[in-house]
C-alpha positions as CSV (number, residue, x, y, z in Angstrom):
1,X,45.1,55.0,-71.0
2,X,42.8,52.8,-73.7
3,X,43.4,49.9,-71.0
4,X,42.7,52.1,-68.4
5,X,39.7,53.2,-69.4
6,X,38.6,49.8,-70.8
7,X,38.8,48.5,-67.2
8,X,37.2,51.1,-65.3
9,X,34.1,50.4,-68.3
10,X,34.0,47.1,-67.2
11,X,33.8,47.9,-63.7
12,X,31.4,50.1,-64.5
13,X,29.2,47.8,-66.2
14,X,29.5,44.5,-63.5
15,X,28.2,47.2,-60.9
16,X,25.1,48.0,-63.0
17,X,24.6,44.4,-63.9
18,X,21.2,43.1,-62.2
19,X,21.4,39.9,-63.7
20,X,22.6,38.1,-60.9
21,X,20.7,40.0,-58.2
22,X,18.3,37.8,-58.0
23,X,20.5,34.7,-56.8
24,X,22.3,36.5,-54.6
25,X,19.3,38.0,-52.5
26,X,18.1,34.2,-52.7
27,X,20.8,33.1,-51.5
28,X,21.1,35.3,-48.9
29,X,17.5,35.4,-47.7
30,X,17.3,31.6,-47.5
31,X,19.0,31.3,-44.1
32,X,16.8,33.9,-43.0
33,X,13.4,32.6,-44.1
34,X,14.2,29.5,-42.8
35,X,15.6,30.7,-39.3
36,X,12.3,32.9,-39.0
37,X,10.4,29.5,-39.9
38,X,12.1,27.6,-36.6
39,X,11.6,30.3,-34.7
40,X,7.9,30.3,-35.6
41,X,7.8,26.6,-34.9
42,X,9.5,26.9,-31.6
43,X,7.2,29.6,-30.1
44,X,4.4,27.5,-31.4
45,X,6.0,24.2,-29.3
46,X,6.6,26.9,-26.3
47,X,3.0,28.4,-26.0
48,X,1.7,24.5,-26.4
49,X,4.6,23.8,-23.8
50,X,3.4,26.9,-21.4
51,X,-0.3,25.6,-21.5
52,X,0.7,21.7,-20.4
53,X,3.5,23.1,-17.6
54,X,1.0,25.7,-16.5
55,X,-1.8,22.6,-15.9
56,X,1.0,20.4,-14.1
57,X,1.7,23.5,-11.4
58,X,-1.9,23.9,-11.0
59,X,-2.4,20.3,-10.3
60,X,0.6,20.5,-8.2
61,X,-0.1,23.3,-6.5
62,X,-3.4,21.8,-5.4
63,X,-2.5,18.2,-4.2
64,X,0.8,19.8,-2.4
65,X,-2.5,22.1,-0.7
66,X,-4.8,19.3,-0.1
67,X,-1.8,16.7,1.2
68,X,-0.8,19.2,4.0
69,X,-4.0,19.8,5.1
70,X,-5.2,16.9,5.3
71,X,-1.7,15.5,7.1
72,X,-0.7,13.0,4.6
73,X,2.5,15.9,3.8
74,X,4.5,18.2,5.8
75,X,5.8,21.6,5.1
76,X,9.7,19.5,5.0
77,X,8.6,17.3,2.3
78,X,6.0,20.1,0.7
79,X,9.4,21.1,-2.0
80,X,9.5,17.3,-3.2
81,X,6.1,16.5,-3.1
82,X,5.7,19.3,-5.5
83,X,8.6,18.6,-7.8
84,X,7.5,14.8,-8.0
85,X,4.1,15.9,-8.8
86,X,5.1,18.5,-12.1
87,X,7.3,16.3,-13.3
88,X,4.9,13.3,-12.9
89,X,2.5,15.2,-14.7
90,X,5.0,16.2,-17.3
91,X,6.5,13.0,-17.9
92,X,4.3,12.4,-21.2
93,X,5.5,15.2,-22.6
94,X,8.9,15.0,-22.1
95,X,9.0,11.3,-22.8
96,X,13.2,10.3,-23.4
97,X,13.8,13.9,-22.9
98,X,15.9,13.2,-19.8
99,X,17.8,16.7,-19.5
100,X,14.3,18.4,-19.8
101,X,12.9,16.2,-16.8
102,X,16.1,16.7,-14.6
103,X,16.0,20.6,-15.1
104,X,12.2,20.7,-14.6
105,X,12.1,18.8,-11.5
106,X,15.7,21.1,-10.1
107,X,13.3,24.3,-11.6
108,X,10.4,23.5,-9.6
109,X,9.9,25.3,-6.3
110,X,7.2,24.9,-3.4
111,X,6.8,27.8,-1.1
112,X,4.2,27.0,1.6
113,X,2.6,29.7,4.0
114,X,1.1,28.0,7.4
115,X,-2.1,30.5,8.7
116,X,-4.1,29.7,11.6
117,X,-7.1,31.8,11.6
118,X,-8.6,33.4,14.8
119,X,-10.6,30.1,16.2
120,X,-7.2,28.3,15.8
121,X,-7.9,26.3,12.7
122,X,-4.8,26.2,10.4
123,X,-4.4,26.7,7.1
124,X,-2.0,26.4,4.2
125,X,-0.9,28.8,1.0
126,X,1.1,27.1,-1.5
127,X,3.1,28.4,-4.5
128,X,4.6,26.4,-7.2
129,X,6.8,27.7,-9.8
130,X,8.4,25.3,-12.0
131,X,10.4,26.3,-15.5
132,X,13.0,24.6,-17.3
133,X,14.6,25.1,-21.0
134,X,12.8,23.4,-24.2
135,X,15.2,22.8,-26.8
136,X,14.8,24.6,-30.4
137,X,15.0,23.1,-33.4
138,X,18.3,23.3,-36.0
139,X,16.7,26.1,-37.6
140,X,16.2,28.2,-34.7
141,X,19.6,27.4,-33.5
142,X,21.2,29.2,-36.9
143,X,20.0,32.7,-35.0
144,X,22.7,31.5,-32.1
145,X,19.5,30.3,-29.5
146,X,19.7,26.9,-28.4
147,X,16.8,27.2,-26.1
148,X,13.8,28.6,-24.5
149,X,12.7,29.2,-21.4
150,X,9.5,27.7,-20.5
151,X,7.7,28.7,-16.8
152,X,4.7,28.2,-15.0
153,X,3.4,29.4,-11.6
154,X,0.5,28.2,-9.6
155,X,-1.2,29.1,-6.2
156,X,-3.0,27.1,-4.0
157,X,-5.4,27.8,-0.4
158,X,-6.4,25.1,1.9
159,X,-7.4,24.6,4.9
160,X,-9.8,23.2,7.4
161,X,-11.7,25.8,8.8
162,X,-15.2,26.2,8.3
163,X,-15.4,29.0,4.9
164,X,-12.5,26.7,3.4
165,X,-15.3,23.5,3.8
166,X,-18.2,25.6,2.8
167,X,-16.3,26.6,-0.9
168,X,-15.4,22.9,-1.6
169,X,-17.9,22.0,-4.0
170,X,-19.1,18.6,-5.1
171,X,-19.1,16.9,-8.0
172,X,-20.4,13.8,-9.9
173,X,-19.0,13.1,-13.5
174,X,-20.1,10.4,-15.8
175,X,-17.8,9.1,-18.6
176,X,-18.8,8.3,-22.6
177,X,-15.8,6.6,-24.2
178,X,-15.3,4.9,-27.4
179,X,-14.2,1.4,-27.5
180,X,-14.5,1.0,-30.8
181,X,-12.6,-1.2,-33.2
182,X,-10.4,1.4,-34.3
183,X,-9.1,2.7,-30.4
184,X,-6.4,-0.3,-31.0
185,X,-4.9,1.9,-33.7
186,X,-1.3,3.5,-33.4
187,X,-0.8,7.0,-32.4
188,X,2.6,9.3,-33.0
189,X,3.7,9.4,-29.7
190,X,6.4,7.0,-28.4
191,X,5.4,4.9,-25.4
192,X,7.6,6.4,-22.6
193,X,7.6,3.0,-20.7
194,X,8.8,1.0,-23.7
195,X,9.9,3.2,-26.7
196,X,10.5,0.1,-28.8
197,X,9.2,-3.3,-29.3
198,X,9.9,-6.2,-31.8
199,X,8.5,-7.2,-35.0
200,X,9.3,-9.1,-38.5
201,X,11.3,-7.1,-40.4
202,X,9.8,-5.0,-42.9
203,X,12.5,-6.5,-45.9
204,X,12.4,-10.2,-44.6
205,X,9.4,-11.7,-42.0
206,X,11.6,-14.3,-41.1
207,X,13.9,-11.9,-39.3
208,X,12.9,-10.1,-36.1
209,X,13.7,-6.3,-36.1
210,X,13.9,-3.6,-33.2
211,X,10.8,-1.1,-33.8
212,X,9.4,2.1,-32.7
213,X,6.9,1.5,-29.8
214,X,3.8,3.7,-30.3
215,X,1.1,4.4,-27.8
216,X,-2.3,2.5,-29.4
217,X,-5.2,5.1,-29.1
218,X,-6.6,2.5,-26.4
219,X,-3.6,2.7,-23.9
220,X,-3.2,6.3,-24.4
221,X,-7.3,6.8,-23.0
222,X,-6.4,4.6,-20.3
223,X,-2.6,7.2,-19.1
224,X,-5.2,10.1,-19.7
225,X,-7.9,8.5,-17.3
226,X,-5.2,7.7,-14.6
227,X,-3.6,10.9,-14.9
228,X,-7.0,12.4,-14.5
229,X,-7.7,10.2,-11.5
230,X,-5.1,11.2,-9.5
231,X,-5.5,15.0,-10.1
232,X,-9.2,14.3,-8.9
233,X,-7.5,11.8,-5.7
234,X,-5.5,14.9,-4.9
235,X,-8.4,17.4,-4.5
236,X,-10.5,14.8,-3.0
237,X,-8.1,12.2,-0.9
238,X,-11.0,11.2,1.3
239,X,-13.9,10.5,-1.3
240,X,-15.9,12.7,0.4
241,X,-16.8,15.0,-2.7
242,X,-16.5,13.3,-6.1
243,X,-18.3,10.5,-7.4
244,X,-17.2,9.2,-10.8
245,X,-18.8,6.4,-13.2
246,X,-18.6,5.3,-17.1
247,X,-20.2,3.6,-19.9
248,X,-18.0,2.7,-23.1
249,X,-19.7,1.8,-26.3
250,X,-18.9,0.4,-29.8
251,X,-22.0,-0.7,-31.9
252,X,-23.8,-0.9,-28.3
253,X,-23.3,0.9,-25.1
254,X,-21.6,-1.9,-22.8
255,X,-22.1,-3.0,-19.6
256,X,-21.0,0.5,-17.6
257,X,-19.7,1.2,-14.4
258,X,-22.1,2.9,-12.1
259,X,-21.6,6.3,-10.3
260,X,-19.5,5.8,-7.2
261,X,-17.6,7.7,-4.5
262,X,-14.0,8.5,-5.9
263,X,-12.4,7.0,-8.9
264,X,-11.1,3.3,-8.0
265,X,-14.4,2.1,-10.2
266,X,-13.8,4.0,-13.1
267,X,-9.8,3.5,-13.4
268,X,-10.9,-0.1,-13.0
269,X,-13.6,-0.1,-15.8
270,X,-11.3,1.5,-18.4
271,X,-7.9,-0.4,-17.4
272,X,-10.2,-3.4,-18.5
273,X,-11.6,-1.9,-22.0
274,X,-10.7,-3.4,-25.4
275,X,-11.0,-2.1,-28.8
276,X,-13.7,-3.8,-31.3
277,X,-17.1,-3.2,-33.3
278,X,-18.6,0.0,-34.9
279,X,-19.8,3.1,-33.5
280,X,-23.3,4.1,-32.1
281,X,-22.6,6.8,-29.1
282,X,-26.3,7.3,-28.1
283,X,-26.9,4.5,-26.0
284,X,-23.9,5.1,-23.4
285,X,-24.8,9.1,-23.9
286,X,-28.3,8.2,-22.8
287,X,-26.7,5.9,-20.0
288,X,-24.8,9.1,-18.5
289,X,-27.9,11.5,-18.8
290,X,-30.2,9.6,-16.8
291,X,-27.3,7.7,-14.0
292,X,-27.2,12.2,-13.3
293,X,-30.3,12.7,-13.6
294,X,-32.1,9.8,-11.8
295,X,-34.8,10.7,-9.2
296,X,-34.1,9.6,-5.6
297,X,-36.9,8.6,-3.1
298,X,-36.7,11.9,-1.9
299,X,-39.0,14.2,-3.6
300,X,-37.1,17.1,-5.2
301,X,-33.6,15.8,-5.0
302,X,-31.9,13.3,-7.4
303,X,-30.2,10.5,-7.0
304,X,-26.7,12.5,-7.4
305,X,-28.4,15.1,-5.3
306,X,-29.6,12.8,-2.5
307,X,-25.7,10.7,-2.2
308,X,-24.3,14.4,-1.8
309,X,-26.9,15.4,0.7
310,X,-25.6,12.4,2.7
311,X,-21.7,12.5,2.2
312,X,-21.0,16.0,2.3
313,X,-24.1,18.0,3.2
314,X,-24.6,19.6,-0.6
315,X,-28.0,19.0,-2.2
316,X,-26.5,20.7,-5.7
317,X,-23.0,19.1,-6.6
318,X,-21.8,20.2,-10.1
319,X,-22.7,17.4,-12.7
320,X,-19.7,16.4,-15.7
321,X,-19.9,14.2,-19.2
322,X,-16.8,13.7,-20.8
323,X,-17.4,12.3,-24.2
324,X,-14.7,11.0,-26.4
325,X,-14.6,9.5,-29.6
326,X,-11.9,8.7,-31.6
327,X,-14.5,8.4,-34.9
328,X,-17.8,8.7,-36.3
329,X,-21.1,7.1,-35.8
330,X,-21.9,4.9,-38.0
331,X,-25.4,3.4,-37.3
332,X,-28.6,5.1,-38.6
333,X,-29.8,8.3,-36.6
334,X,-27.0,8.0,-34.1
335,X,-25.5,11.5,-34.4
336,X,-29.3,12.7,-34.4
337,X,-30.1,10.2,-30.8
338,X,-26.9,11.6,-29.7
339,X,-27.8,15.2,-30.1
340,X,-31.0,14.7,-28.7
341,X,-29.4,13.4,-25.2
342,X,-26.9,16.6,-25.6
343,X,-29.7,18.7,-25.3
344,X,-31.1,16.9,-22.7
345,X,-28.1,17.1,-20.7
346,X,-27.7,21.4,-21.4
347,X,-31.0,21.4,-20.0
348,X,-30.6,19.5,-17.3
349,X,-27.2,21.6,-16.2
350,X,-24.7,19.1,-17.0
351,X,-21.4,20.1,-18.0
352,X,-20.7,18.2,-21.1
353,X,-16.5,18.3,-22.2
354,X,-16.3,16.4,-25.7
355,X,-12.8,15.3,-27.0
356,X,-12.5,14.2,-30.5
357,X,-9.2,11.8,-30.2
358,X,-7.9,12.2,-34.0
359,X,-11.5,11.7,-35.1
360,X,-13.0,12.7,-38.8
361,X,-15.0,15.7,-39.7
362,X,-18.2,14.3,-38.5
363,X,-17.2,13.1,-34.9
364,X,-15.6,16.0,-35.0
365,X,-19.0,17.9,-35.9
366,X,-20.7,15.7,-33.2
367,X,-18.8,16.5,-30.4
368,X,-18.6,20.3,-31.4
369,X,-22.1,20.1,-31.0
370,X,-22.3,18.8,-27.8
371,X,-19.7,20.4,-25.6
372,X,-21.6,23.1,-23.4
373,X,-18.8,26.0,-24.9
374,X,-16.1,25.8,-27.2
375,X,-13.9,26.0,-24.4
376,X,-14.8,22.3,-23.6
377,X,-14.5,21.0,-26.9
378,X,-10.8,19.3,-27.6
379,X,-9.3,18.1,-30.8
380,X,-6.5,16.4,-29.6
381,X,-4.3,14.7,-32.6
382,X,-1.9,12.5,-30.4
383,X,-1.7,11.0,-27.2
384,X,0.0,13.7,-25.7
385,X,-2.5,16.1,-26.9
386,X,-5.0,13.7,-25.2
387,X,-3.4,13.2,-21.9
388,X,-3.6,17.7,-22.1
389,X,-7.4,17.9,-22.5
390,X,-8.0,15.1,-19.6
391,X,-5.8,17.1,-17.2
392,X,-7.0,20.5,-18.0
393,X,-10.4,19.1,-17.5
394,X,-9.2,17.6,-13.8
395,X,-7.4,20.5,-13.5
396,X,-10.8,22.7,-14.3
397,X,-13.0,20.5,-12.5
398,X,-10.3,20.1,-9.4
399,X,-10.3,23.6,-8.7
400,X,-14.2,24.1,-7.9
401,X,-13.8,21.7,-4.7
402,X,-10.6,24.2,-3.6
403,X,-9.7,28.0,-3.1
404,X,-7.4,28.1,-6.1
405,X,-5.6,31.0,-8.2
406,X,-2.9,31.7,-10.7
């Protein structure tokens, strides 16, 4: 019975023993913080994810549009022209991510709608709905979810009857880009056309190792300006609405590109940039303000104005900066001369976007300052990030020279 009892006291006393509470609620609590952690990483990557799939489908969406109207596609090869484009636009993203790209581009469908309106003129409605599932990260997967499901769906109205031509609307967009000493620098994301490279080992230079292959800052503004291109080319295959041009700058603003009928010029003058010097943005800023705002020999009409007038009948086509830096100035009363032509272009109705390519606190501050809203201010930290914010702006810009809805 003494036994008896001792052992039931000893029960007794383990139960109401809180000593070791502690590491067993740690214990158990640190699979669950650190599952609820992935999962908060994972929707973060998803709604980034959503936002760059949901630009691709627009994009799509309105080059399928555009190519059937204009006869260059047919309703047969609408599906692959569509697939070909999201997952061309996705590629960047989804760089050595082969399964992603394969169930993308078997997730994207095209459904296109052929009207003819009551004069006989034909028309065409396409929707594009593309999806396929992002992979989670190891501490997402301890909740049993591998994956998630990321979707996008776009609409797009063309056609070539006379209120279709009357909404298409015009533009001429000027470029300010940094080609600075420090655009040669290395960014965190892999180049998709050659992951890795060689290069003296880091333990012995005689020896020639198998590295990582990063996109420099440089090469990435050149993808982002071709990618942009062609989402403009695709709204516009005939040159008949956008004129593009460019000035890059280091110490100096160089030699630019003038303002020309669709985008052959400016692919041409950045594919040729190279990184060196300092950083003065005012003189190229200045260079975009007055190429857009130049009189013409017409009185009334500028020069943009006037080439419009001629092309395509419009006397007020929309006017775009894009600004990009990847730093900050560094020449006396540049960020002031830079502010000064920012507020020459607001009043003047130029759009300005700014895009602060993994820049400091003051280019940062700069280009803040200068972006018409917040909206059209980007902070983009890699190169993915900057081949987002150069298609959402094409993607933007795009859908002002075509009927276009989500």
């Amino acid at each position: 019975m003494i036994t008896g009892s001792s052992k039931f006291r000893s029960i007794q006393h383990l139960l109401r023993d809180r000593a070791g509470n502690f590491g067993i609620l740690t214990a158990l609590a640190i699979p669950v913080v650190a599952a609820a952690a992935g999962v908060a990483v994972d929707v973060s990557n998803m709604a980034v994810s959503d936002s760059q799939l949901q630009e691709a489908t627009d994009a799509a969406a309105l080059a399928t549009a555009t190519a059937l109207n204009n006869g260059s596609a047919t309703t047969s090869n609408a599906q692959q022209l569509a697939a070909d484009f999201v997952t061309g636009q996705m590629s960047n993203y989804l760089a050595g991510d082969a399964d992603a790209t394969s169930a993308l581009k078997a997730g994207t469908t095209a459904t296109v709608t052929k009207t003819t309106d009551s004069s006989g003129n034909v028309g065409y409605s396409v929707v594009v709905n593309a999806s396929y599932a992002m992979q989670v990260n190891g501490m997402t997967r301890m909740l049993g979810v591998s994956t998630m499901n990321v979707s996008a769906s776009s609409t797009s109205v063309s056609g070539n009857d006379t209120t279709t031509q009357n909404q298409k609307s015009p533009l001429s967009m000027y470029f300010v880009l940094d080609r600075s000493g420090s655009m040669d620098e290395a960014t965190d994301t892999v180049n998709a056309q050659q992951p890795t490279t060689t290069a003296p080992c880091s333990n012995n230079k005689n020896k020639t190792c198998t590295v990582t292959n990063y996109y420099t800052k440089m090469q990435s503004l050149k993808i982002a300006t071709a990618n942009l291109a062609t989402q403009l080319n695709s709204a516009d295959p005939n040159s008949m609405y956008v004129r593009t041009g460019a000035d890059s700058y280091n110490s100096n603003a160089q030699t630019p590109t003038a303002l020309a009928w669709g985008t052959s010029g400016l692919t041409k003058y950045v594919n040729n940039l190279t990184s060196s010097g300092t950083t003065n943005s005012a003189p190229a800023f200045t260079a975009a303000v007055t190429a857009l705002t130049m009189a013409s020999s017409t009185p009334g009409l500028t020069n943009e104005q006037l080439q419009h007038k001629n092309k395509n009948g419009s006397t007020n086509p929309a006017t775009y900066i894009v600004f990009m830096t990847d730093g900050d100035n560094n020449v006396t009363d540049a960020d002031k001369n830079t502010k000064i032509q920012c507020d020459a272009a607001r009043t003047a109705g130029i759009h300005v976007y700014t895009i602060a390519f993994m820049a400091p606190a003051n280019g940062q501050a700069l280009l803040k300052y200068c972006a018409t809203t917040a909206a059209d201010y980007f902070t983009p930290q890699n190169a993915a990030d900057l081949f987002s914010a150069f298609s959402s702006i094409a993607t933007q810009t795009s859908k002002k020279m075509t009927l276009l809805t989500k």
